[in-house]
DRENMARRO-184942 format. One line per 3 residues: for each residue x, y, z of N, C-alpha, C, O, CB. Coordinates in Angstrom, 1 decimal, always signed. Glycine has a CB too. Layout:
BEGIN
X:Y:Z:X:Y:Z:X:Y:Z:X:Y:Z:X:Y:Z; ...
//
This chain:
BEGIN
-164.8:-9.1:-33.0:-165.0:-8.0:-33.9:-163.8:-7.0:-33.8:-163.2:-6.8:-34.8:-166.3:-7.3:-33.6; -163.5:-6.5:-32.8:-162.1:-5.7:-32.3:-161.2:-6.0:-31.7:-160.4:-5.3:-31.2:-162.1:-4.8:-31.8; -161.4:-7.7:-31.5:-160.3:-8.2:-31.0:-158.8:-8.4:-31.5:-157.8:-8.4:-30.8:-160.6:-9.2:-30.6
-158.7:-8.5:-32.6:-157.6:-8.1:-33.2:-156.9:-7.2:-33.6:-155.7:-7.3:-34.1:-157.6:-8.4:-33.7; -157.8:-5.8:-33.5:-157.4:-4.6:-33.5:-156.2:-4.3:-31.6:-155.1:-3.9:-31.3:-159.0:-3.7:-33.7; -157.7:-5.0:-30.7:-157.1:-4.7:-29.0:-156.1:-5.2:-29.3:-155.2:-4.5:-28.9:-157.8:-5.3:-27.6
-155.7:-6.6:-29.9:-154.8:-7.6:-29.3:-152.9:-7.1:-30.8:-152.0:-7.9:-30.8:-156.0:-9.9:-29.5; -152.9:-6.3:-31.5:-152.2:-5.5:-31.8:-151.4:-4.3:-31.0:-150.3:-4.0:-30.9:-152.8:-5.1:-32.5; -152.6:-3.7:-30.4:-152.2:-2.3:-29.5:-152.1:-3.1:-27.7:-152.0:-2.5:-26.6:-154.1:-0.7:-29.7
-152.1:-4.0:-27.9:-152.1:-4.9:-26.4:-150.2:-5.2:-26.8:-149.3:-4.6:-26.2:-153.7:-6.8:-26.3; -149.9:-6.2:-27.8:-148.6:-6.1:-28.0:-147.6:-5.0:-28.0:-146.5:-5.1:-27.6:-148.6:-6.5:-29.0; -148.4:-3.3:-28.7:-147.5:-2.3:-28.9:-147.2:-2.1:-27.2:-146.1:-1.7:-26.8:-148.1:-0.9:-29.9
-148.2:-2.4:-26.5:-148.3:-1.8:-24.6:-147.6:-2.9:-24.1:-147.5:-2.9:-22.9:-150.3:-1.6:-23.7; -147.0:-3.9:-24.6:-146.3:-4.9:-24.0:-145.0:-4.5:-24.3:-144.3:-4.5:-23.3:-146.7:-6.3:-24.3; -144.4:-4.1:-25.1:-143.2:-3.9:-25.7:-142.8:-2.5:-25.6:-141.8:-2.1:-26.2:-143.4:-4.2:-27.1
-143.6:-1.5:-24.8:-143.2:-0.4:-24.4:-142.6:-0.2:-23.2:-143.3:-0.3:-22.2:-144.0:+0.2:-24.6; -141.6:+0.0:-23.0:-140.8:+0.6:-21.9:-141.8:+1.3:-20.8:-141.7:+1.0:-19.6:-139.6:+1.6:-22.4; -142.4:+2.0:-21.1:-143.0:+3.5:-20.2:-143.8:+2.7:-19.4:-144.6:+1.8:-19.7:-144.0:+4.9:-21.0
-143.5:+3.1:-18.3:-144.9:+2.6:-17.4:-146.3:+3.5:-17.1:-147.3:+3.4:-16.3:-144.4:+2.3:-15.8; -145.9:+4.8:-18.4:-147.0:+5.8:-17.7:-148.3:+5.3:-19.3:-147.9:+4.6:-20.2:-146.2:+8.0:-17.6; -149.2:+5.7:-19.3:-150.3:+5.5:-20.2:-150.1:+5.9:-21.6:-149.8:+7.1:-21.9:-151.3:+6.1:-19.8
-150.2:+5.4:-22.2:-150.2:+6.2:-23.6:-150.7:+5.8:-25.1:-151.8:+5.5:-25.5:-148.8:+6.4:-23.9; -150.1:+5.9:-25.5:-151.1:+5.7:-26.8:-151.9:+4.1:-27.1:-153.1:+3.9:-27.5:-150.1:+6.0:-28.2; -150.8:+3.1:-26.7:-151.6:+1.9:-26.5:-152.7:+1.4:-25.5:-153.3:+0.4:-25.4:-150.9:+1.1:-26.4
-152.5:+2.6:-24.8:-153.6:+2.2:-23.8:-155.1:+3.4:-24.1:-156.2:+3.3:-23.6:-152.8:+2.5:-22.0; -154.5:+4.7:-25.1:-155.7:+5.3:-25.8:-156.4:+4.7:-26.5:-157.6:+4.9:-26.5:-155.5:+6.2:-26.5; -155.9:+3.8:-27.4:-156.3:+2.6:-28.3:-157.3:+1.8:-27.7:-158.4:+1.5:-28.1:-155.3:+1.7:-28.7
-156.7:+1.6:-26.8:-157.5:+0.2:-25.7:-158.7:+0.8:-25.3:-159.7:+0.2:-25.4:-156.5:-0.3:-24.1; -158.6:+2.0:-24.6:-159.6:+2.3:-24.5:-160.6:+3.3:-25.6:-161.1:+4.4:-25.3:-159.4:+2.6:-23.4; -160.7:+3.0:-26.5:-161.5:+3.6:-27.6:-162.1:+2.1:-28.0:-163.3:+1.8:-28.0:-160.4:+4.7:-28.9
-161.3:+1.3:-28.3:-161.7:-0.6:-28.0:-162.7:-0.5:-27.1:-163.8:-0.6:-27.5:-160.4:-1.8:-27.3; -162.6:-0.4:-25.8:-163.3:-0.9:-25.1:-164.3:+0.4:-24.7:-165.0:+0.2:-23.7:-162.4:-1.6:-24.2; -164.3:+0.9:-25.0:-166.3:+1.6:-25.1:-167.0:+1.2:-26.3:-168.2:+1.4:-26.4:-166.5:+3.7:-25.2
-166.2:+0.5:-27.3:-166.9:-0.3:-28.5:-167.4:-1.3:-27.8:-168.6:-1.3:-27.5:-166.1:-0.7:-29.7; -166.8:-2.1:-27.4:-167.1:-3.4:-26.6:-168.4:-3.3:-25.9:-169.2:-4.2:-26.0:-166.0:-3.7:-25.5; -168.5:-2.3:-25.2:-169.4:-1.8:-24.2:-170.8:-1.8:-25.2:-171.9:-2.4:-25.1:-168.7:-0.2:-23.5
-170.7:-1.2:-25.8:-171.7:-0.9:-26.6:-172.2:-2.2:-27.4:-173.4:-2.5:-27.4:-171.2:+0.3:-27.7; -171.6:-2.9:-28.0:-171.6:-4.2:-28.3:-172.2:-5.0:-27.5:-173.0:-5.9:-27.8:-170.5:-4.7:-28.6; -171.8:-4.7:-26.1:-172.6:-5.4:-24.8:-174.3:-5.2:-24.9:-175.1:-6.0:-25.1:-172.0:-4.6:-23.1
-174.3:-4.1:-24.8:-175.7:-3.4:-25.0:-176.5:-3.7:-25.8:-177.7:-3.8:-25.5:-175.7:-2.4:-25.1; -176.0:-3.7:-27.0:-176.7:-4.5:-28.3:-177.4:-6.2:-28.4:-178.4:-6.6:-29.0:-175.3:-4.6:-29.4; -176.1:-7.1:-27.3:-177.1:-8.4:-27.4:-178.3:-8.8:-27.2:-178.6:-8.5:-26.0:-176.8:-9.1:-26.9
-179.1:-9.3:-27.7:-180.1:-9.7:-27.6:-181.1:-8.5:-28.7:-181.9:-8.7:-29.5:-180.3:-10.1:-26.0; -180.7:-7.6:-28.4:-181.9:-6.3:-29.8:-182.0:-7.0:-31.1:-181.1:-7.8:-31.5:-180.9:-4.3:-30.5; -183.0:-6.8:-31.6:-183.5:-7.0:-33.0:-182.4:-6.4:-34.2:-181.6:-5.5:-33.8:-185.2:-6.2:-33.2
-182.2:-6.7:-35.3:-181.2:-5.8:-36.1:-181.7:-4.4:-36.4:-181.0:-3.4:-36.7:-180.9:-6.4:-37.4; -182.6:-4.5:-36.4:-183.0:-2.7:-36.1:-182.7:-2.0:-35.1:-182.1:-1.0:-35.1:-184.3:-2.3:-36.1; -183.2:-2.6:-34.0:-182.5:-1.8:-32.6:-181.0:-1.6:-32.5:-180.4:-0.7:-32.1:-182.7:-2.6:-31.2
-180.4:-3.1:-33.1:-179.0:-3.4:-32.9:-178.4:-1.9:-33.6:-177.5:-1.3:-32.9:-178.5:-5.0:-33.8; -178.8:-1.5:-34.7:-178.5:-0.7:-36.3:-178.4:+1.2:-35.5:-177.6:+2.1:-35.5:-180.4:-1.2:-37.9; -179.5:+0.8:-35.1:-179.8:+2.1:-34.1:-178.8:+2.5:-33.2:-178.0:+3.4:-33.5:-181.0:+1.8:-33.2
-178.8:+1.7:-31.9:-177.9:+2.3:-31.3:-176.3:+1.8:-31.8:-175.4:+2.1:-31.0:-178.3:+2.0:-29.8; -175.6:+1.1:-33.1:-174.6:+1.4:-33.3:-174.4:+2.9:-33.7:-173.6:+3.7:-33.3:-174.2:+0.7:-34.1; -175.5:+3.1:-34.7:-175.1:+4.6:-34.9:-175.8:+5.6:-34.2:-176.1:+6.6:-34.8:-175.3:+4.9:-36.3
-176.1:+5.5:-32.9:-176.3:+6.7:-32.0:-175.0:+6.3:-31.0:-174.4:+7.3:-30.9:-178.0:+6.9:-31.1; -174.5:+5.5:-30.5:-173.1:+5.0:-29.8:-172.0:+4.6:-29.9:-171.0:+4.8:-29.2:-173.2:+4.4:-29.3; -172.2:+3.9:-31.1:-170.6:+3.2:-31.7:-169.9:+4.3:-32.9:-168.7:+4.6:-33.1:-170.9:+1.5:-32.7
-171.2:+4.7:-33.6:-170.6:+5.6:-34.7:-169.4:+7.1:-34.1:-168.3:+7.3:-34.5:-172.2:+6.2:-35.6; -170.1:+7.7:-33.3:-169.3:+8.8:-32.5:-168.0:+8.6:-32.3:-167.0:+9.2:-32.8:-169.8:+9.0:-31.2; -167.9:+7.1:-31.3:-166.6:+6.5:-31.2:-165.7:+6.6:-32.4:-164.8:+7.4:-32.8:-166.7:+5.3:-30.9
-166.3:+5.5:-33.0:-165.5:+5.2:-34.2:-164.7:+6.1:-35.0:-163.5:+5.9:-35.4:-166.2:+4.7:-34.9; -165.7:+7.2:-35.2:-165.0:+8.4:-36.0:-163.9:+9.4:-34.8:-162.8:+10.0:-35.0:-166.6:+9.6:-36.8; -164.6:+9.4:-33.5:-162.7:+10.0:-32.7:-161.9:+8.8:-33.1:-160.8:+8.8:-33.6:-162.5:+10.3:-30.5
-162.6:+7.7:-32.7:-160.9:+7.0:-32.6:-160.3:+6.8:-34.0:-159.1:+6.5:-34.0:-160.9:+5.2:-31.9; -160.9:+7.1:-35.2:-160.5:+7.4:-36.5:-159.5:+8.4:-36.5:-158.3:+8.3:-36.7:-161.6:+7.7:-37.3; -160.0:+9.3:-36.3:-159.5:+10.9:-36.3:-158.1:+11.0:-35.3:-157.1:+11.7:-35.6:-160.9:+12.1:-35.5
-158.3:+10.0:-34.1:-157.1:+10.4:-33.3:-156.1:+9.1:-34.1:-154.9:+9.1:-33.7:-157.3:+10.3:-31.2; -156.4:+8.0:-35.1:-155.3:+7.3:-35.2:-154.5:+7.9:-36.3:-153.2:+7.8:-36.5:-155.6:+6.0:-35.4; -155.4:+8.5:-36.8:-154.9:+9.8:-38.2:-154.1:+10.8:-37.9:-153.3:+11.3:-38.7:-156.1:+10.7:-38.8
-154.3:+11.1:-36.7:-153.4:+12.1:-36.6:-151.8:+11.5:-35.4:-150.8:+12.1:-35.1:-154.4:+13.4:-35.9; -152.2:+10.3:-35.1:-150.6:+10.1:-34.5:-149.4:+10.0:-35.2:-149.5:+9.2:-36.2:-150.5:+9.0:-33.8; -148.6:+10.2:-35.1:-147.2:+10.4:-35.7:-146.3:+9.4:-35.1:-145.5:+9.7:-34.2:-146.6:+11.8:-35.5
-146.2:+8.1:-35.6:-145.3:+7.0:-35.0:-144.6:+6.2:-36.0:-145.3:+6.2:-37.0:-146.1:+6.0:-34.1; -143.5:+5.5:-36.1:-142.9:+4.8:-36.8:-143.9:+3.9:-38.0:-145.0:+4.2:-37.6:-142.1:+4.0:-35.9; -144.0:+3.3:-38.6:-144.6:+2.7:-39.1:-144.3:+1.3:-39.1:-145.3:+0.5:-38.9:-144.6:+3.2:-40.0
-143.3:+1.0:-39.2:-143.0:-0.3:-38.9:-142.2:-0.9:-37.4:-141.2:-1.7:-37.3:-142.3:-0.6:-40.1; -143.0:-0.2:-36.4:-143.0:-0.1:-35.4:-144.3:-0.9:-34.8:-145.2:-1.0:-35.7:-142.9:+1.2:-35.2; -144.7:-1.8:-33.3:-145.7:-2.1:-33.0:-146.8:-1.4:-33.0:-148.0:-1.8:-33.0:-145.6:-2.3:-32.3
-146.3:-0.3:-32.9:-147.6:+0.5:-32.9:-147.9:+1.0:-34.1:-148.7:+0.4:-34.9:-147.7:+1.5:-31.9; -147.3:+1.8:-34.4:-147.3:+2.0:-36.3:-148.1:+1.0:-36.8:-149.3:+1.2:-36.9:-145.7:+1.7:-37.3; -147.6:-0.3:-37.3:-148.7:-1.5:-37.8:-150.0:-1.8:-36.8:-151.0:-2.3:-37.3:-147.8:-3.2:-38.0
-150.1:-1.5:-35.2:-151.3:-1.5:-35.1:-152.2:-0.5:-35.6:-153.4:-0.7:-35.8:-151.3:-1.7:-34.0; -151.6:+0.6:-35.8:-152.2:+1.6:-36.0:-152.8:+1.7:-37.8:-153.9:+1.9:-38.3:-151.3:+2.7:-35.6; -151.5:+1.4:-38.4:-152.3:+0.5:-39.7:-153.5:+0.0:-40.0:-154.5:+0.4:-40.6:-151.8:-0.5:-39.9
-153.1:-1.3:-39.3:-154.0:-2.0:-39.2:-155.6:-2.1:-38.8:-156.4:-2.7:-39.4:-153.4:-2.5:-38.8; -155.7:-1.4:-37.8:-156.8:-0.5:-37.6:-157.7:-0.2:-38.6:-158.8:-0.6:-39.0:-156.4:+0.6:-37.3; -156.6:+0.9:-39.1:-157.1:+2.1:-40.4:-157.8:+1.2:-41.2:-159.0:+1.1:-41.4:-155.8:+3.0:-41.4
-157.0:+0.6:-41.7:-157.4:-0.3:-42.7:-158.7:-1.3:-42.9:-158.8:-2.0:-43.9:-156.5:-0.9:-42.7
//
């Protein structure tokens, strides 16, 4: 489900020089408290499932919306198209 989003911002964090944290690894982890939540969901009915997306996933979703909206990076840059891509 967001593996192709992770595995975008996993490329931009491979191809970055810095060894300190940053935006591909903000990504990653905004991914992976989705994941988490997705964990939690297996096995629930689609009503339960429906529920806690939108008491847990939905919150996420809209920061990690809000923070990809507001980064300022190349566009046709790794991260730029992950960040695209995302959005989209």
């Amino acid at each position: 489900m967001y593996g192709a989003c992770a595995q975008k911002f996993t490329d931009g964090q491979k191809a970055s020089s810095s060894k300190k944290a940053g935006k591909p690894e903000k990504a990653l982890n905004f991914i992976s408290k989705l994941y988490r939540v997705e964990k939690k969901a297996e096995g629930l009915n689609a009503e339960s499932r429906h529920t806690l997306r939108q008491e847990e996933a939905k919150p996420i979703l809209d920061e990690f919306k809000q923070w990809l909206e507001d980064q300022h990076v190349l566009l046709n840059g790794l991260l730029g198209k992950a960040i695209a891509y995302t959005i989209n």
